[in-house]
C-alpha positions in Angstrom: 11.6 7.0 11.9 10.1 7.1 8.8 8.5 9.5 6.4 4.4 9.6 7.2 1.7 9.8 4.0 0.1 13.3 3.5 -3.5 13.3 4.1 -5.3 12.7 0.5 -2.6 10.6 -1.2 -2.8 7.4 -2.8 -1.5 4.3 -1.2 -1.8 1.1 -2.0 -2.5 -1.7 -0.1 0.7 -4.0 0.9 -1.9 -7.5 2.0 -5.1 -8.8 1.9 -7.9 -7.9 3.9 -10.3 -11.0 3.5 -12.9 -9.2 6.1 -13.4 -6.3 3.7 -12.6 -8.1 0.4 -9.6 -6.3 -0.5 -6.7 -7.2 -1.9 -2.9 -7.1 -1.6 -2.6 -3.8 -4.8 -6.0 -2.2 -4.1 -5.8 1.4 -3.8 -7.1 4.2 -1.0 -6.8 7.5 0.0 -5.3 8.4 3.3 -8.0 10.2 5.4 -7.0 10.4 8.5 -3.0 10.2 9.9 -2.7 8.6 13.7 0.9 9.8 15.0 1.7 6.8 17.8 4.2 7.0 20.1 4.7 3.0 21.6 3.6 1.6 18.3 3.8 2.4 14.0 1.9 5.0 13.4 -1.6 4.4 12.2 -4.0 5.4 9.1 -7.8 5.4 8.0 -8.3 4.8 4.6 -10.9 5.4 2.2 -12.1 5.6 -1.4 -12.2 1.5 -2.7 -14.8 0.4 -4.5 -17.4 -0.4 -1.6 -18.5 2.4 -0.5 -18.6 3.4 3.6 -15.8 1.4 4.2 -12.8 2.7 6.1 -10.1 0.9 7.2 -7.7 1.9 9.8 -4.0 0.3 9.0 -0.1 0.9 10.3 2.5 1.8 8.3 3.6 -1.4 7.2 0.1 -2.5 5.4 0.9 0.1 2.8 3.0 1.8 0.7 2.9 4.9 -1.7 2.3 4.5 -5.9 5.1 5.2 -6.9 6.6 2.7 -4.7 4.0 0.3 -6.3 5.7 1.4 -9.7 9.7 0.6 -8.5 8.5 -2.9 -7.2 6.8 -3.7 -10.1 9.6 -3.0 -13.0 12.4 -4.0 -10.6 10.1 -7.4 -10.7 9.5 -7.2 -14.6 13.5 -6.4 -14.7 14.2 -9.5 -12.7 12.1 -12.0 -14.6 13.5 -10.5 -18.1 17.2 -11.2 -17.1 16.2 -14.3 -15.7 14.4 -15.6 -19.4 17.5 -14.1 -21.1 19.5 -16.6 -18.4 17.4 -19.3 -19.3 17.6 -19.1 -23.5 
């Protein structure tokens, strides 16, 4: 079982949502926290840059900031060492 996101924290969005124009990186806040029981547990979101729009997604179509953060310098990490490979 994992860890849920407290209501009113940022999460960022882990995939498009064409319907809504979002994007895979946009960032919400968690409104709204849908415990399931036969299924990943559920959230609304709101707070992007169109307003009245809330999206309800599972646990899996986001993840925290600071998770963002890791991802993004483990990336930047992986593509220096692979330039210094390359020279």
């Amino acid at each position: 079982m994992h860890k849920h996101y407290p209501l009113f924290s940022q999460v960022v969005l882990s995939q498009d949502f064409p319907e809504y124009n979002l994007r895979r990186g946009d960032t919400a806040t968690v409104v709204e926290y849908y415990q399931m029981t036969d299924q990943e547990d559920g959230y609304s979101l709101e707070g992007f840059n169109i307003s009245e729009i809330t999206l309800e997604v599972a646990y899996s179509q986001i993840i925290s900031i600071s998770q963002r953060q890791k991802n993004k310098e483990s990336t930047h990490h992986t593509h220096h060492y692979q330039q210094d490979d390359k020279q």
